[in-house]
C-alpha positions as CSV (number, residue, x, y, z in Angstrom):
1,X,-15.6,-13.7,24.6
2,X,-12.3,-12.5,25.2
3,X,-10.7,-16.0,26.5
4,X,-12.5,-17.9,24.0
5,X,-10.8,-15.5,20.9
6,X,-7.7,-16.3,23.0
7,X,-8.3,-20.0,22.9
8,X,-8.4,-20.0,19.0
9,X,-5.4,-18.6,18.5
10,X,-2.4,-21.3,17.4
11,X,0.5,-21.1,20.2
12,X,3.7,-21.3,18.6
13,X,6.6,-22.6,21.5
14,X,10.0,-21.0,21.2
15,X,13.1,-21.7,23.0
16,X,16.0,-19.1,23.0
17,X,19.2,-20.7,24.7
18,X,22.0,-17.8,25.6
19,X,24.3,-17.5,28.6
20,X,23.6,-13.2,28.0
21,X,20.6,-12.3,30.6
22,X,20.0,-9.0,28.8
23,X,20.2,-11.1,25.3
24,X,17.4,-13.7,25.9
25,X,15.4,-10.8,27.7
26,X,15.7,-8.7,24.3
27,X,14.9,-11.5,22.5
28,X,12.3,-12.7,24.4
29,X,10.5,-9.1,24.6
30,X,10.8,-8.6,21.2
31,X,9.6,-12.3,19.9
32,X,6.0,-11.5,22.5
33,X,5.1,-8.9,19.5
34,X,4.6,-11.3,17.3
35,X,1.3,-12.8,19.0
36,X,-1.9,-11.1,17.2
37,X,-5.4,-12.1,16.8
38,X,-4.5,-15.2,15.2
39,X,-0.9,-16.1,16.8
40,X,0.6,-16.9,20.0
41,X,3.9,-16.8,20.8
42,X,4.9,-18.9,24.0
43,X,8.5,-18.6,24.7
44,X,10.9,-20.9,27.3
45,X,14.6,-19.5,27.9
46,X,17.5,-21.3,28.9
47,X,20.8,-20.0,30.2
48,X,23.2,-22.2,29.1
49,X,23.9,-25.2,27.0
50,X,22.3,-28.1,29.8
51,X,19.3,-26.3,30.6
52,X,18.4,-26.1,27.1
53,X,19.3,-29.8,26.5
54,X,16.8,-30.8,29.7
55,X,14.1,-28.9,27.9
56,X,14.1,-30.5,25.0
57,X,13.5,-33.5,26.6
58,X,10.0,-32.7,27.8
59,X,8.8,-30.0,25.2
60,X,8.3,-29.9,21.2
61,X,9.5,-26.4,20.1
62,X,8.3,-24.6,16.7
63,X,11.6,-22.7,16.8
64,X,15.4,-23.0,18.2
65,X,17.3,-19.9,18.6
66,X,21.0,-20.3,20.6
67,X,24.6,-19.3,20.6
68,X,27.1,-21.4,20.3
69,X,29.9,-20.3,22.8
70,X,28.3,-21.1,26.2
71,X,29.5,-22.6,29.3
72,X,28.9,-26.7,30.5
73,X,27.1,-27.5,26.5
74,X,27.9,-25.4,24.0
75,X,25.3,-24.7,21.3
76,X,27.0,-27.1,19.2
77,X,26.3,-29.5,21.5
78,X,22.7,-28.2,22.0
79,X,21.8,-28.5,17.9
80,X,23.2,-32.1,18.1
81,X,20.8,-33.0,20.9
82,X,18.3,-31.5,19.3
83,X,18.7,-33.6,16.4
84,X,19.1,-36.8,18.4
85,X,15.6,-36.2,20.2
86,X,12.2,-37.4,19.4
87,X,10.8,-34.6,20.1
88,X,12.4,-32.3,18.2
89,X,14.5,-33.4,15.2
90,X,12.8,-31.7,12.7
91,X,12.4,-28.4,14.4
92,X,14.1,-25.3,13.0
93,X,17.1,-23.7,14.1
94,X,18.3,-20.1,14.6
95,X,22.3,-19.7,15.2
96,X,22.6,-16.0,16.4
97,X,26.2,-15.9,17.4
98,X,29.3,-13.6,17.7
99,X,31.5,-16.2,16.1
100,X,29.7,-18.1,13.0
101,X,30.9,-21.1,12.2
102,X,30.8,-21.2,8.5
103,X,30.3,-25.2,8.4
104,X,27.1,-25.8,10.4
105,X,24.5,-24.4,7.7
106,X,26.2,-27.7,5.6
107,X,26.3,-29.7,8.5
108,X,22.5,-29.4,9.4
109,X,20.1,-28.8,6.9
110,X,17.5,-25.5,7.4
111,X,19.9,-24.3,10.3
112,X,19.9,-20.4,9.8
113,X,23.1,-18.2,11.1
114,X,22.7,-14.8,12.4
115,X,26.2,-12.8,13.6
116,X,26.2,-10.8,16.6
117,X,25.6,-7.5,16.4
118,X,21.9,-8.2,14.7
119,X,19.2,-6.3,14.0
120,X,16.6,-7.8,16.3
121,X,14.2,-7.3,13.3
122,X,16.1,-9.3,11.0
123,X,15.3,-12.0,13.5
124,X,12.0,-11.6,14.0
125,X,12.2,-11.8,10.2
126,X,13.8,-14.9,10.1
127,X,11.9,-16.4,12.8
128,X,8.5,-15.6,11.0
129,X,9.7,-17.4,8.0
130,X,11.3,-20.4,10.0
131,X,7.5,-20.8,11.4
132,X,5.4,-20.3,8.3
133,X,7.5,-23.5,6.5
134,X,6.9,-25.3,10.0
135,X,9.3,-28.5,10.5
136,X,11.8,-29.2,8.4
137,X,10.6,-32.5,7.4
138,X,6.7,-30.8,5.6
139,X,9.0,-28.4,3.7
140,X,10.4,-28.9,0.1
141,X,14.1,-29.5,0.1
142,X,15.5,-25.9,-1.2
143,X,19.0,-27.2,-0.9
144,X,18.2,-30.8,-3.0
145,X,15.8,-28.7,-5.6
146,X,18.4,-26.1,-6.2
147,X,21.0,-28.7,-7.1
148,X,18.5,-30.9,-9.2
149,X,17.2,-27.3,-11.2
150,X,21.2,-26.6,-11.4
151,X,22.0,-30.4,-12.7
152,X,18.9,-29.8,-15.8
153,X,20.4,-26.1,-16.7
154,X,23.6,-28.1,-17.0
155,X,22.9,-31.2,-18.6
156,X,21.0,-30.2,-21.5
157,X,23.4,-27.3,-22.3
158,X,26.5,-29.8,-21.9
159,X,25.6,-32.7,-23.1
160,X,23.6,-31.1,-25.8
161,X,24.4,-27.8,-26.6
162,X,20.7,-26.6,-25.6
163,X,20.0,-23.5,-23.7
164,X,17.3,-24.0,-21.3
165,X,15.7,-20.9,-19.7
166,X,14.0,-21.2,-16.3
167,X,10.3,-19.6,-16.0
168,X,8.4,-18.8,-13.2
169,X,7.7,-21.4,-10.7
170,X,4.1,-22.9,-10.4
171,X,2.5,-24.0,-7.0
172,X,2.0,-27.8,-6.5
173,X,-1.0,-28.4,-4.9
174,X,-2.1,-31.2,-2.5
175,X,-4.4,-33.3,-5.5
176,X,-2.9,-32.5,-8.9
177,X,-1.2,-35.2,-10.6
178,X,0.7,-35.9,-14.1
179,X,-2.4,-36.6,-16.3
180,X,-1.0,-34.1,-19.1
181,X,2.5,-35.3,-19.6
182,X,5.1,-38.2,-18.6
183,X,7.7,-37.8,-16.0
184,X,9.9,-40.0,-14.3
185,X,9.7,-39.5,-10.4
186,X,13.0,-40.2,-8.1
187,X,12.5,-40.8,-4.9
188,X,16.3,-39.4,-3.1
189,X,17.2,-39.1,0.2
190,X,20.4,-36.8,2.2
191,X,20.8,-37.9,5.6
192,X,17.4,-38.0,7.2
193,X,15.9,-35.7,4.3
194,X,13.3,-37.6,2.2
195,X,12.4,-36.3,-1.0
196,X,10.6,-37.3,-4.2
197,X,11.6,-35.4,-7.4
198,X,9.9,-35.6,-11.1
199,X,11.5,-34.9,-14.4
200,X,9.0,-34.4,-17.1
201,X,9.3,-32.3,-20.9
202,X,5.8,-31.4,-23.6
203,X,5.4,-33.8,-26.0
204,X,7.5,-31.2,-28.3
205,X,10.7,-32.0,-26.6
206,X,10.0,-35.5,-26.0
207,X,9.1,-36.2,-29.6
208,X,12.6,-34.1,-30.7
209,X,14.6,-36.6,-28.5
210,X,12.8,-39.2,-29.8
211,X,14.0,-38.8,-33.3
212,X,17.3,-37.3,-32.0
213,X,18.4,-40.1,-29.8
214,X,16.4,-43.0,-31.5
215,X,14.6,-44.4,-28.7
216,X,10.9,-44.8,-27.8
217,X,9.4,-41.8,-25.8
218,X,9.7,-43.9,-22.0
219,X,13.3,-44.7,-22.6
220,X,14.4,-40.5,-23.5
221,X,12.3,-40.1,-20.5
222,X,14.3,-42.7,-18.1
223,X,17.9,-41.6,-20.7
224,X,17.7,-37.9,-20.1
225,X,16.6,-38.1,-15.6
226,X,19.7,-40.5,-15.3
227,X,22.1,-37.9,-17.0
228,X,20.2,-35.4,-14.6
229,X,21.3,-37.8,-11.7
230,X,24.2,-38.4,-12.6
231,X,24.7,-34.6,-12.9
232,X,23.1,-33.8,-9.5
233,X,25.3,-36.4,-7.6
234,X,28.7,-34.8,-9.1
235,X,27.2,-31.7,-7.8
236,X,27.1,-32.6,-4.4
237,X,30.8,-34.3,-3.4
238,X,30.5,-33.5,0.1
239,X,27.0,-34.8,1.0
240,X,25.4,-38.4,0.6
241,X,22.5,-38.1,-1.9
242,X,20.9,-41.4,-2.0
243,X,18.7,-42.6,-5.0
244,X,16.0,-45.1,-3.4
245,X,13.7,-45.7,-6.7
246,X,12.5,-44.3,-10.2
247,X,9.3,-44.4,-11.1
248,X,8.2,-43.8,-14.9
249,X,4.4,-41.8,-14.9
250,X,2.7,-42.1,-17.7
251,X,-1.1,-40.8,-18.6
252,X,-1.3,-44.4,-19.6
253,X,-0.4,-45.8,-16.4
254,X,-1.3,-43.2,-14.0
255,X,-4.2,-45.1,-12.8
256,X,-1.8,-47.9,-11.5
257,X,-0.9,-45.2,-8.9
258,X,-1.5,-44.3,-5.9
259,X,-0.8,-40.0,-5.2
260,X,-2.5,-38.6,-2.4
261,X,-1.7,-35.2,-0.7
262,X,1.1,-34.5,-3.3
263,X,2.7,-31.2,-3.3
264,X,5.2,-29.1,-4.1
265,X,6.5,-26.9,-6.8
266,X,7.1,-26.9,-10.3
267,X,10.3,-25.1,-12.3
268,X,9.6,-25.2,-16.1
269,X,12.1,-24.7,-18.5
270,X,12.1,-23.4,-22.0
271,X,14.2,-24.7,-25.1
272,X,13.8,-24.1,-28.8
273,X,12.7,-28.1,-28.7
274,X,10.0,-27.5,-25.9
275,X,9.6,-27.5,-22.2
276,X,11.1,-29.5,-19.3
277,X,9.7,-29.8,-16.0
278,X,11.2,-30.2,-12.6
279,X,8.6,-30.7,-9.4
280,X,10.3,-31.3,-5.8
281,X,7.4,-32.9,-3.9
282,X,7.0,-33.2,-0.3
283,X,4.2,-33.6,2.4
284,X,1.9,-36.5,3.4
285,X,1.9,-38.0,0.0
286,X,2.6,-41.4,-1.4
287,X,3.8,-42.8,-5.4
288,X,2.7,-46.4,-4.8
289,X,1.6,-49.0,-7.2
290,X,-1.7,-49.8,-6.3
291,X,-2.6,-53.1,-4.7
């Protein structure tokens, strides 16, 4: 009964690359407490910057966690091959590290830095999280989401005055769709990161920018997302943000349309005019005309 419990658990593979014995031994006592009932934590070690790199060849981790200052690769070198594998390019990355460098979270997308001293519970913490969102490529894009939220705030209040007040964030789930209002959904990429993103108001705002900005309902729609775009991509001077396609979704049109396994979340915004909505979407999910 015993082995068959064991057999139901989901094993979780770490890898913790550090050229300190007692450091990966800490780390790799401490990580084992994480397996329960429903958990297993399997954990490989590597002592310096090669071994890791040969490991990654043959194993798909859940979780990364290395220094960078090590002899014959350093762990600069080990989060590039990472990201140049098959195996593992969208597997998360822990920096713990006696001498941060402050660029790599900008470089790499999800990488997480930890100085040296730590609190080994702060990265049991972190690595608990890191597992929970799973690869980087199922997750939605904080760093994109935050700019696009940051680009609406600022839009509206620039180009028109209007204070827009963020609520509580709503769960996307895997099935809903935009039956109840039009948005305009952009599909954006940054490097390898894929994203879609929708811009949406109530019919209150919409009909207030109609009259406002004299134009039918689909063109305030497609007028205000490419001021948000615009906004977003000013926002972002250091980093490529590609913008792929827009797609206008309508409750008129939605049947043309194909959205399976779509989720997310969704920011709504209040104004004196009405709401706006912004949704980041990722997972297995498609916005295709149908055939």
């Amino acid at each position: 009964m015993t082995a068959d419990k064991n057999s139901e658990r989901k094993k979780h593979w770490l890898l913790i690359v550090d050229d300190e014995d007692e450091i990966r031994s800490l780390i790799t006592e401490k990580l084992k407490t994480l397996s329960d009932a429903h958990d297993e934590f399997r954990i490989m070690e590597a002592k310096d910057g090669l071994e890791a790199t040969q490991k990654l060849r043959n194993q798909k981790f859940d979780c990364i966690i290395t220094d960078l200052n090590m002899p014959k690769r350093t762990g600069q070198e080990v989060i590039q091959a990472v990201k140049r594998g098959d195996l593992n390019a969208k597997t998360p990355i822990i920096v713990v590290t006696a001498y941060p460098d402050a660029s790599l979270p900008d470089m790499y997308l999800y990488l997480t830095m930890i100085e040296k001293p730590f609190k080994v519970n702060d990265l049991l913490k972190v690595v608990r999280e890191q597992i929970k969102l799973g690869p980087i490529d199922q997750r939605v894009p904080v760093h994109i989401f935050n700019v696009f939220l940051t680009a609406t705030e600022n839009y509206f209040n620039e180009m028109f005055k209007l204070e827009m007040v963020r609520q509580n964030p709503l769960a996307k789930k895997s099935g809903d769709d935009f039956h109840d209002r039009s948005v305009v959904a952009v599909r954006m990429s940054m490097g390898a990161l894929k994203t879609w993103m929708a811009f949406g108001t109530d019919n209150d705002l919409l009909n207030y920018f109609t009259r406002a900005l004299k134009k039918d309902k689909d063109q305030v729609l497609e007028y205000l997302t490419s001021g948000i775009m615009s906004k977003m991509t000013g926002l972002m001077p250091k980093a490529t943000l590609e913008i792929h396609e827009s797609l206008l979704i309508t409750p008129e049109n939605i049947q043309n349309y194909s959205l399976s396994g779509l989720q997310g979340i969704t920011v709504p915004f209040k104004s004196i005019y009405g709401m706006v909505y912004c949704e980041a979407m990722v997972g297995n999910f498609a916005l295709n005309k149908k055939a």
